[in-house]
N, C-alpha and C positions, 0 to 999 in steps of 0.2 A: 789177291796174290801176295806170296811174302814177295822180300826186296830182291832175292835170287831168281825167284819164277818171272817176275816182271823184268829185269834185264835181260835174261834169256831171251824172254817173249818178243823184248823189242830190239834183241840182235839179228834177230831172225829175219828170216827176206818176206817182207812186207812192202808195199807202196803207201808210204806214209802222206799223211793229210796236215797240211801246213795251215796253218791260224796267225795271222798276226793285227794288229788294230791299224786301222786305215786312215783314221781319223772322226775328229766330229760328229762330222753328217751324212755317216756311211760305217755300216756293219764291218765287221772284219772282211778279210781277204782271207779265202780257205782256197786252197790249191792241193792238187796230188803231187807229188816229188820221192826219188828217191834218194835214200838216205843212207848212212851207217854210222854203224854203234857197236860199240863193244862195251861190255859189263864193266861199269864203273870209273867210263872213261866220258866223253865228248859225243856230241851229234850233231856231224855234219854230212848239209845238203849244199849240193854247187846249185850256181844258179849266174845268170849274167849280171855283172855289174853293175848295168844302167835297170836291169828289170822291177819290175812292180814290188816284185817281193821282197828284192834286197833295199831297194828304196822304203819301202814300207819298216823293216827290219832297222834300218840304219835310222830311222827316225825314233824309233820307240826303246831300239835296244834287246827287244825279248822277242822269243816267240813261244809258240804250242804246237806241239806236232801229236798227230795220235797216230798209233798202228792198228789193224784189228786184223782176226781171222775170221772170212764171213760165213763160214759152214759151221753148223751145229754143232757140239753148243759153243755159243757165241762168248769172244771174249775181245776183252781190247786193252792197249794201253795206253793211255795219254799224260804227256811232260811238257812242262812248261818250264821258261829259264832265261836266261841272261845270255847275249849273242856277242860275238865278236866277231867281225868280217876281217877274211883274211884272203892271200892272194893264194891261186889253188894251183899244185905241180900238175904238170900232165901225168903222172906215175900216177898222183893221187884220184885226177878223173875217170883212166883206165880203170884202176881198180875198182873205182863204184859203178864204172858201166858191163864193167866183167861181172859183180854182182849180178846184177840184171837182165843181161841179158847174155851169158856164158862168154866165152872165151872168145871165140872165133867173132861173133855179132858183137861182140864189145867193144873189140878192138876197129871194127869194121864202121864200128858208128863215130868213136873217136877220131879216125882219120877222117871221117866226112864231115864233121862239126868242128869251125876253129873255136879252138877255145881262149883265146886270148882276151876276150874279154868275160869270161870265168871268172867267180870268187868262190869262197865256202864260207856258209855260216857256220860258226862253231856254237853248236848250246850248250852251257852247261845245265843239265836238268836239276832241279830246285824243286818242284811242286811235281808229284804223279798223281792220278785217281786211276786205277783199275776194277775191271770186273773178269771174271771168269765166273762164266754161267753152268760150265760143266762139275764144280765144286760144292760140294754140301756146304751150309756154313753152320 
């Protein structure tokens, strides 16, 4: 993919697959999370403060997240990068769960979930590998 088709690809509403190192004596941690991304900006995913993956995150620094679309022909994008945890507005939760889950259920899950103890990782992407399967090369 050039550098255009791959950001599109990973602005796109995907449920993206989280990777980060756990440590030593134990494989990564790979999780699904939703995410957003705009071409040529930041990506970030909320997640709780005390949880596995911001803990995992805050120790290392980086993460990998990959997108893919799974119907024929197959393609994906995968970014890795350097993290900064930060505290997250409720405008900015809303708006990733309106992603996801439209308007009305977005809002609906917001108010049902506190979010006070909410962060966002911010990645900056650094490293991509892609494929699109549907492309001649």
């Amino acid at each position: 993919m050039t550098q255009a088709e791959r950001e599109d690809f990973l602005a796109g509403l995907h449920v993206g697959v989280l990777g980060v190192a756990e440590g030593d004596d134990r494989g990564p941690l790979i999780v699904p999370v939703w995410y957003s991304y705009r071409p040529g900006g930041l990506i970030s995913v909320s997640t709780g403060r005390d949880s596995r993956k911001a803990r995992a995150v805050a120790a290392t620094g980086r993460l990998s997240l990959c997108a893919q679309d799974e119907r024929p022909p197959y393609k994906y994008v995968t970014v890795e990068g350097p993290v900064v945890i930060e505290e997250i507005s409720l405008e900015e939760r809303r708006e990733l769960a309106r992603r996801y889950l439209g308007q009305e259920q977005g809002d609906a899950f917001i108010d049902s979930v506190p979010g006070s103890d909410e962060v966002v990782l911010r990645m900056t992407p650094e490293r991509w590998l892609t494929v699109d399967f549907g492309k001649e090369s």
